[in-house]
C-alpha positions in Angstrom: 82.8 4.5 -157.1 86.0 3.6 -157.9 87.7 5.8 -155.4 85.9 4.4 -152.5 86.9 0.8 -153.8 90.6 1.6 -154.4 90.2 3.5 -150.6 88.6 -0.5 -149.1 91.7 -1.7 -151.1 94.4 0.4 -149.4 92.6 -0.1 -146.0 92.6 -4.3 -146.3 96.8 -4.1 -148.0 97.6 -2.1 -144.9 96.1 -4.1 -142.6 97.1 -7.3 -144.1 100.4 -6.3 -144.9 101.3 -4.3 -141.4 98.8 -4.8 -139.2 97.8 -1.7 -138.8 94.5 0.4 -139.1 94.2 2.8 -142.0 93.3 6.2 -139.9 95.1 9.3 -141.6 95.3 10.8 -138.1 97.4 8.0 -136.6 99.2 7.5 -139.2 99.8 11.3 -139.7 100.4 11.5 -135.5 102.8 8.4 -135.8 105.4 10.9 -137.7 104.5 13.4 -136.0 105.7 12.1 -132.3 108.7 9.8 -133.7 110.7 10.5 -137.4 113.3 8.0 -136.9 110.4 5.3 -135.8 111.1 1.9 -138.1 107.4 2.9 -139.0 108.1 6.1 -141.1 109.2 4.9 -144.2 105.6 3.0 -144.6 104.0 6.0 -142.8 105.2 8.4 -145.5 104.7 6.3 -148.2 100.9 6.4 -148.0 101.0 9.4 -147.1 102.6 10.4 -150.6 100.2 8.0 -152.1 97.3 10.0 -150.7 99.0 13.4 -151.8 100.2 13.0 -155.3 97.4 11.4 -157.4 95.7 14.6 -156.0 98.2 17.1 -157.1 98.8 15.3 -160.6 94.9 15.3 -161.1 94.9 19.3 -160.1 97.4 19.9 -162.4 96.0 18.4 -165.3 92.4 20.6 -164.5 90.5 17.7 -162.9 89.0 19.7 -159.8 86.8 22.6 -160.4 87.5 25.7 -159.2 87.3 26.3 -155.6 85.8 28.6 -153.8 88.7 31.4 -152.1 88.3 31.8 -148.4 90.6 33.5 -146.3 93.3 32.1 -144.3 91.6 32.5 -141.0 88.9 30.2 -141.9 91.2 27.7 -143.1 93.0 27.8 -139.8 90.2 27.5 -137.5 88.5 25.1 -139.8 91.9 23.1 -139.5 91.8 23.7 -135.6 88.3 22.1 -135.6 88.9 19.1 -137.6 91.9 18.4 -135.5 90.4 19.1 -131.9 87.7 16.7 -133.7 89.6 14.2 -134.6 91.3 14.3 -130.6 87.9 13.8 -129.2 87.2 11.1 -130.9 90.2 9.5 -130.7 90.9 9.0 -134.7 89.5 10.6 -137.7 87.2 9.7 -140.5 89.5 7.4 -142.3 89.7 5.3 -139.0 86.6 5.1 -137.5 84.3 5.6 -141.1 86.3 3.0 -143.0 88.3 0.4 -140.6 86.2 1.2 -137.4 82.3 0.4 -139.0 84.2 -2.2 -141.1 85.1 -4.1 -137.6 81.3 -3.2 -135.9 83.0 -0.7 -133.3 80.2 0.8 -131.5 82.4 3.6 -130.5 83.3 3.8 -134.6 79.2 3.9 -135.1 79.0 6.7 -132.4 81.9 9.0 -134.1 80.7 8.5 -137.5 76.9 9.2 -136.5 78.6 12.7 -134.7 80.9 13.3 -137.8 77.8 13.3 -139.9 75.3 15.4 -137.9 78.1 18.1 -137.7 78.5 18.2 -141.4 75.1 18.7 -141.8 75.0 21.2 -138.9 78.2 22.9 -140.1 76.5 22.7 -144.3 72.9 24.5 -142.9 75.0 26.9 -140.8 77.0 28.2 -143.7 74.6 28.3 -146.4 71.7 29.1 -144.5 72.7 31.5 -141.3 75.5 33.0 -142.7 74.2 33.1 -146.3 76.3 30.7 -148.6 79.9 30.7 -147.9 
């Protein structure tokens, strides 16, 4: 609970503060297409504020163990979640937090197709292919 709070937090600070909508893809894509851009110093810094709480927490034995899959089903898992996030023009962060928070139809409409993919992709895995 007070991960999604801290994640509400972040994504009212950055619009108050910048002006800008807290989507990891754009912010991610913002680098991506233009490292000198005046915006990469803020860019990177949430990203590293997204990244290192997680790595401290791993090191100290707060995640479970994981389940090891290959690296061919993290790349194409990768591939989908990125040709995802293209289609529907920004990525859960965006459209699930900022977008729904502003009433976006087209937000409701990603989020709705986010979620019945999950559950398609969840029912596929454990069920068709027998727990993955």
């Amino acid at each position: 609970m007070a991960g999604g709070a801290l994640i509400g937090v972040a994504a009212v600070l950055l619009m108050l503060a910048n002006g800008r909508i807290m989507g990891i893809a754009g912010i991610v894509g913002g680098v991506a297409q233009d490292p000198r851009s005046p915006d990469t110093s803020w860019r990177l810094a949430f990203l590293a504020g997204l990244a290192v709480p997680a790595v401290v927490a791993s090191m100290l034995g707060a995640f479970p163990a994981a389940p090891v899959v290959g690296g061919g089903v993290v790349v194409a898992a990768g591939f989908l979640v990125g040709l995802g996030t293209r289609m529907a023009n920004g990525c859960t962060s965006g459209h699930g937090i900022c977008g729904l928070a502003r009433l976006s139809p087209r937000s409701l409409a990603a989020v709705g197709t986010f979620m019945a993919v999950a559950g398609l992709t969840v029912f596929v895995a454990r069920h068709v292919l027998g727990g993955m």
